[in-house]
N, C-alpha and C positions, 0 to 999 in steps of 0.2 A: 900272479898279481890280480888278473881280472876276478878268478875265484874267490880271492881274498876280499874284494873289493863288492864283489855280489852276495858274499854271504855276509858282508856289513850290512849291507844293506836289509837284507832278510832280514838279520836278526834284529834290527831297527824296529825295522813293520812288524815281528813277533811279540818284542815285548807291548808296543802298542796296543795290540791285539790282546795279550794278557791284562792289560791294564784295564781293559774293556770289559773285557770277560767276568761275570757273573765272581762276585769277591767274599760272596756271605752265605750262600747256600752250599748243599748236600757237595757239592763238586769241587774240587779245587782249582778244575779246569784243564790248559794243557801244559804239556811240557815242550818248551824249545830248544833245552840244550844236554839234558843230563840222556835223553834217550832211556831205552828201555834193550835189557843185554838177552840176547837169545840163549837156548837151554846149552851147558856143556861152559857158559860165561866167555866163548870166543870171540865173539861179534856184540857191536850195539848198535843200535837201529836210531837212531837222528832224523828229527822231521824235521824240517828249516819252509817257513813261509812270507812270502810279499804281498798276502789278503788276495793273490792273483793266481799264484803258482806255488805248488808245496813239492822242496825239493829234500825226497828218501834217499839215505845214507845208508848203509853198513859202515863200520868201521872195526879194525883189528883192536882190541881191548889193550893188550899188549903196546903194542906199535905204533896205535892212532890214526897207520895206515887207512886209505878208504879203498875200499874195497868193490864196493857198487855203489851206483846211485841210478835214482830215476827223476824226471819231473813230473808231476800230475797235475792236472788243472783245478782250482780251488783251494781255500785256503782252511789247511789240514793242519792237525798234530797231533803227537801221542798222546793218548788221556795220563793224565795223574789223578790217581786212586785216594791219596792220603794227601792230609796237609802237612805230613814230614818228608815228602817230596818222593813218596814212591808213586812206582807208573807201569801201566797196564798197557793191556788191547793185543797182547802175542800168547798164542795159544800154546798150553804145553808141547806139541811136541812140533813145534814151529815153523808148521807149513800156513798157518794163518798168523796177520798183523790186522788191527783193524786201526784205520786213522779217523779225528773228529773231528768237527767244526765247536766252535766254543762255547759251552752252553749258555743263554742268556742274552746272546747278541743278536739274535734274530727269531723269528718266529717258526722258522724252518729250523731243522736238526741235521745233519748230511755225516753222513758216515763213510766211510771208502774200508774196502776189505783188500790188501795187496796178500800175495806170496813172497815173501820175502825171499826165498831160497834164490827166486828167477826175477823177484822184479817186478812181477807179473801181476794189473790190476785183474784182481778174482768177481769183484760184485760193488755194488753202491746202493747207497741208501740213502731214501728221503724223507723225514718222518714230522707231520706239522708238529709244531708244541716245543718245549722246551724239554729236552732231553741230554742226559750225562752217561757214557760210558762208567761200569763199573766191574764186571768182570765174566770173564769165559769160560763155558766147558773144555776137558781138556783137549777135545779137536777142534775147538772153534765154531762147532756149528750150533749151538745156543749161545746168545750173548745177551748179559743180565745188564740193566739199563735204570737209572733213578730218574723217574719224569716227573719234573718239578708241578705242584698240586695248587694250583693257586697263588697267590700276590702271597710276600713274604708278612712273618710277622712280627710281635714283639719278641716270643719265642724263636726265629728261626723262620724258617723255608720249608712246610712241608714238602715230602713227597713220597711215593710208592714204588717200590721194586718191581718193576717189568722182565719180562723175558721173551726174547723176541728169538723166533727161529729162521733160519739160515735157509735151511733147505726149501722150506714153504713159504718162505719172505710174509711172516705174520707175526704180530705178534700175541702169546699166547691170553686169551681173556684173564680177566683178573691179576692182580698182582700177587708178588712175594709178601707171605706175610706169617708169622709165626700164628699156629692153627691153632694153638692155647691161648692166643689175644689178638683173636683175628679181626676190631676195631680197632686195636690201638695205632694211631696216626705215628708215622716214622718220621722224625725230626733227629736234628746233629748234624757236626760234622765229624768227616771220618778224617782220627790220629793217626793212625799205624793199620798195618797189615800182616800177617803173616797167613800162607799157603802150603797146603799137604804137601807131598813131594809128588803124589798123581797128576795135583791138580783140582781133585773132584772137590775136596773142601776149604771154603775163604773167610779167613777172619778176619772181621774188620773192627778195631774199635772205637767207638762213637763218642763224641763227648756233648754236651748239651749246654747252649750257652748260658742257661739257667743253673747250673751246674749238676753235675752227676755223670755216669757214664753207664754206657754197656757194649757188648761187644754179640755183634750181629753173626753168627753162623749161616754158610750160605752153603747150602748141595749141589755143584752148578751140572751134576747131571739127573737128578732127580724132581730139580727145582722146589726142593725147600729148603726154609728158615727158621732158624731159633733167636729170638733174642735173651740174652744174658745180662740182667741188669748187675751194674758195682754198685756198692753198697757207701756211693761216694754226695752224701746229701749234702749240700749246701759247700760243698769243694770245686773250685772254678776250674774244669776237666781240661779247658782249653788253655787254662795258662800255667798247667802242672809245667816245670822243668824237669830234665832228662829222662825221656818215657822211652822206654824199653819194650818189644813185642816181640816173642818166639814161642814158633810150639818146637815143640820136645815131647817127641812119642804122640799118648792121648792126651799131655797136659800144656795151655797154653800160660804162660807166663809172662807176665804183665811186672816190668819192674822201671825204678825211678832210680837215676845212677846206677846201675848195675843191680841195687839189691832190690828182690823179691817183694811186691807189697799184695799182690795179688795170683793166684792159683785156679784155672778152670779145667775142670775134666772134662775131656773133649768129649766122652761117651755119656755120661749122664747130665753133661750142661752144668752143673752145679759149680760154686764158687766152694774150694775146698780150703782154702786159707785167704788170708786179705788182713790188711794193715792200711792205717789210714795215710795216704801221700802227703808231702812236705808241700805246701801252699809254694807259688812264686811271689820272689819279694826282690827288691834293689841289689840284696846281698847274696843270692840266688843267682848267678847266669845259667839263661837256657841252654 
């Protein structure tokens, strides 16, 4: 009963905490309940916080059983990557979890690096400015970062792809940025996700609340970028219903209910087929 009763409470101060949290930019911010499932899909990783204390769960996927837990000081959670509720910050081969503070709410960034296997806090991190987790090499020890670039605008929230390293606690000069349009200002928000099975390469797809789309190619061990623009002009990317994202092989597939509207080959970047998406409308549910 008293568990029950503390983790009301948490989860009180969590959504709170999300409500606060940065609602229009590059990030979608954290996750308090859905967790993020470790490799092999046995375990989920649960952050629960009271803006005081952030308390790490395992839990048996199966079961529901909990498995470990820890408390940490500060108020942490698992980043979410997409605004279709996937979530980040556990490295492929899952001896790194990285936990965030929420981007937007403060002028500091704070990051926490635990071991999950043991519990065990590994490293922390303080960074001024307004920063978003966004994804990891596959040991964890580069972690790719979107640091929000100035006051928001009518377009959107800029901001620039960071990559900060682990073992040198720096992060690398310059940003991520596709070397065939190394001006062009990264704006959107990220729909969907799909991930190699290495790890090494992260697809993200973008939509622009001006409408249009593309889908951001990230190398998280060589650290670069391509962007891949959809051929989606004057189509409201953010309020398409039923969007689909898997890769299959080199080809990423982008579809709306189940069927196919969009083809990229993962090797030469290129949009190999595409079909114009179904607008959302009344008679439409997401």
């Amino acid at each position: 009963m008293r568990r029950t009763l503390a983790l009301a409470t948490i989860l009180g101060a969590c959504w709170a905490a999300l409500a606060a949290a940065d609602g229009g930019g590059p990030s979608p911010g954290l996750d308090y309940g859905n967790g993020v499932v470790a490799p092999g899909g046995k375990l989920r990783y649960l952050a629960l916080t009271n803006q005081r204390t952030t308390l790490l769960e395992s839990v048996v996927v199966r079961s529901g059983k909990v498995s470990g837990a820890r408390y940490f000081k500060g108020a942490f959670g698992i980043p979410l990557v997409t605004y279709g509720g996937e979530t980040g910050g556990l490295a492929r081969n899952g001896r790194r979890l990285v936990l965030a503070t929420a981007p937007g709410v403060s002028k500091v960034t704070r990051f926490l690096v635990v071991d999950p296997r043991r519990f065990r806090l590994v490293d922390r991190l303080k960074l001024q400015g307004t920063y978003a987790f966004d994804a990891l090499s596959p040991d964890g020890s580069i972690m790719y970062l979107l640091q929000y670039m100035g006051s928001p605008t009518a377009t959107g929230q800029r901001y620039a792809v960071r990559a900060f390293n682990w073992k040198t606690k720096t992060l690398y000069p310059g940003s991520i940025v596709d070397r065939r349009e190394p001006d062009e200002a990264m704006s959107g928000q990220p729909l969907r996700r799909a991930t190699s099975r290495d790890g090494v390469s992260v697809y993200t797809l973008y939509g622009r609340p001006e409408g249009g789309a593309f889908v951001h190619a990230l190398d998280t061990v060589h650290r670069r970028a391509r962007c891949i623009d959809l051929p989606w002009d004057g189509v409201g990317a953010l309020a398409l219903p039923g969007l689909g994202f898997r890769l299959t092989g080199h080809r990423l597939v982008l579809t709306q209910r189940r069927a196919p509207i969009a083809t990229v080959d993962t090797r030469t970047f290129r949009v190999r087929s595409y079909r114009l998406p179904l607008e959302a409308s009344p008679l439409i549910p997401r």
